[in-house]
C-alpha positions as CSV (number, residue, x, y, z in Angstrom):
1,X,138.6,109.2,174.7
2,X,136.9,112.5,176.7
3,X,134.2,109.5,177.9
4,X,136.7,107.6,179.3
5,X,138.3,110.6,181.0
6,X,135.4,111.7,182.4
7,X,134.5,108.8,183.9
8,X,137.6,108.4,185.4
9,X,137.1,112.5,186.8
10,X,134.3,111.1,188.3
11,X,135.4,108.3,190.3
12,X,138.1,110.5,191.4
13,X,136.4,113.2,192.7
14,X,134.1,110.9,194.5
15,X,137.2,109.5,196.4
16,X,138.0,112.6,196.9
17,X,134.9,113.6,198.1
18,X,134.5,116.5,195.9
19,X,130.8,116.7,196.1
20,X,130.4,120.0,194.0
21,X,133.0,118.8,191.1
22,X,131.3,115.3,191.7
23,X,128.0,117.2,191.1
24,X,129.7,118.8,187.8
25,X,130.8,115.5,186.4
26,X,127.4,113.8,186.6
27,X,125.5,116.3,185.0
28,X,128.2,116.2,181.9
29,X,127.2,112.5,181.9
30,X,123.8,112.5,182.1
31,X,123.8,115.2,179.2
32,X,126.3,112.9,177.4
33,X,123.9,109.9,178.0
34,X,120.5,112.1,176.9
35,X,122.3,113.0,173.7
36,X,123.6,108.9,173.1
37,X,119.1,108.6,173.2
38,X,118.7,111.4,170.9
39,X,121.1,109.9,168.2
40,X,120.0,106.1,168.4
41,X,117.6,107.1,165.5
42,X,120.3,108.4,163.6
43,X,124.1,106.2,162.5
44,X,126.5,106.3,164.9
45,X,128.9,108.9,164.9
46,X,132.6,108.4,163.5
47,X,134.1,109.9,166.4
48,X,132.9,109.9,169.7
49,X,134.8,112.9,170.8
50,X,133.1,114.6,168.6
51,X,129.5,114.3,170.1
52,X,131.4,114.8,173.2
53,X,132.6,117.9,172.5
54,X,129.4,119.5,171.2
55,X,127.8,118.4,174.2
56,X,130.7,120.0,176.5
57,X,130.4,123.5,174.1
58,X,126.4,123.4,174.8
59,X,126.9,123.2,178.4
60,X,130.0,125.6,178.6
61,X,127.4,128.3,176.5
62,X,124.2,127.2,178.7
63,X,126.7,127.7,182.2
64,X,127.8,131.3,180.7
65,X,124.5,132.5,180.2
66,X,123.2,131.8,183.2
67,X,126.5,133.6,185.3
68,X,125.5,136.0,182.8
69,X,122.1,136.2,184.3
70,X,122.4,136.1,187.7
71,X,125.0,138.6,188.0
72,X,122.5,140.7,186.6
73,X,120.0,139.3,189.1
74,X,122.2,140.1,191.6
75,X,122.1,136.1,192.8
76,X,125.9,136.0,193.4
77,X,125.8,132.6,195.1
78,X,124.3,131.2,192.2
79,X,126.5,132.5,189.6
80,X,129.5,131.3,191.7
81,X,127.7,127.7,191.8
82,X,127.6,128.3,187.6
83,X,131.4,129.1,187.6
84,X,132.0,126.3,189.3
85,X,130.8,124.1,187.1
86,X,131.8,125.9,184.3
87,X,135.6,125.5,185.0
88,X,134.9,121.4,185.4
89,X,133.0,121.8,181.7
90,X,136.0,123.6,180.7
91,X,138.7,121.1,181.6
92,X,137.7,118.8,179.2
93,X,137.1,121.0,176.0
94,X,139.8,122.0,173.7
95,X,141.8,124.6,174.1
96,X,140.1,127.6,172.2
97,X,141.8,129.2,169.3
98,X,142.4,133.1,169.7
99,X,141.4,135.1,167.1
100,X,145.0,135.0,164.6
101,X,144.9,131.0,164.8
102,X,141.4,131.0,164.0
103,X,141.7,133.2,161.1
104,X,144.9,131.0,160.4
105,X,143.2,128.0,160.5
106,X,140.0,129.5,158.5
107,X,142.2,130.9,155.5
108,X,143.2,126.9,155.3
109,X,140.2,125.6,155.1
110,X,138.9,128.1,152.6
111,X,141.9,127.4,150.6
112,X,141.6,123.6,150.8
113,X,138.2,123.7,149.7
114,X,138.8,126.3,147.1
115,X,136.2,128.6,148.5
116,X,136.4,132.3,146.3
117,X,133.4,134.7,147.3
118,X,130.5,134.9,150.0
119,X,128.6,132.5,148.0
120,X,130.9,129.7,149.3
121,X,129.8,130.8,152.9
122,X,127.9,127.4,153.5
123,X,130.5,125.2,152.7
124,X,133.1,127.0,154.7
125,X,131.2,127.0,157.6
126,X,130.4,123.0,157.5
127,X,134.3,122.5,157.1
128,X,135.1,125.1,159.7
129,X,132.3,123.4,162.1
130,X,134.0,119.9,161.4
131,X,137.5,120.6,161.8
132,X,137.3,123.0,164.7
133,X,134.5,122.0,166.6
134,X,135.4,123.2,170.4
135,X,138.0,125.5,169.3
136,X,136.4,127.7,168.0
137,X,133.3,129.8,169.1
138,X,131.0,129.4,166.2
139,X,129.1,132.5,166.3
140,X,132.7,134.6,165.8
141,X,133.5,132.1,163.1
142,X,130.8,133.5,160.8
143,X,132.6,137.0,161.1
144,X,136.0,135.3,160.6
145,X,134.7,133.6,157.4
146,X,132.7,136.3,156.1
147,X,136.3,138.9,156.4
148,X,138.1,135.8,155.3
149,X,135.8,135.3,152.0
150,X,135.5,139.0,151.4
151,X,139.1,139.5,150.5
């Protein structure tokens, strides 16, 4: 289990006495623990790895942005700090699909839920979210789907 790994991480790099990694690992747990509040309301999740992951993939995006923007502020120091914690965020996410295996793994899915036109958009992109959460950047996966469904 990622939770289980992580916690682990963290007691590690506190013997260590990796503060900034240290630093990395607690904030995935305190989002980790702010997202266990935010689904109490709801049923609890079949797979924990699963809410881990989509927390990990929010960070990893939030992290990017921000290198993104400091660069551009010209805030080096901070976008280094960003990396940083990027590359911990990183570590624990799958390994990303490159564009053939994710059209690969698309064309299965649309086959295996019989998907034929553009109309079957929504369904392929629940099944594609499901089954490749954290491998797959979801924002290219609409592109991939959309070539995929249009022939």
């Amino acid at each position: 289990m990622l939770r289980d790994d992580i916690k682990a991480e963290t007691i590690a790099a506190m013997k260590a006495k990796d503060s900034a990694r240290t630093a990395a690992l607690r904030l995935i747990q305190a989002a980790l623990k702010n997202k266990d509040i935010e689904l109490r309301t709801g049923t609890a999740p079949a797979d924990d790895d699963v809410v881990v992951i989509d927390v990990l993939t929010k960070m990893a995006k939030q992290r990017r942005e921000s290198i993104e923007m400091y660069v551009k502020g010209g805030r080096a120091e901070l976008a280094d700090a960003e990396r940083a914690e990027l590359a911990v965020i990183e570590g624990f996410l799958p390994q990303m699909l490159d564009a053939e295996a994710a059209t690969a793994a698309i064309r299965a899915i649309v086959a295996d839920i019989g998907a034929t036109s553009l109309k079957d958009m929504g369904a392929v992109m629940a099944a594609v979210k499901q089954r490749l959460a954290g491998q797959i950047d979801m924002g290219q996966a609409s592109g991939l789907v959309k070539a995929v469904l249009a022939g």
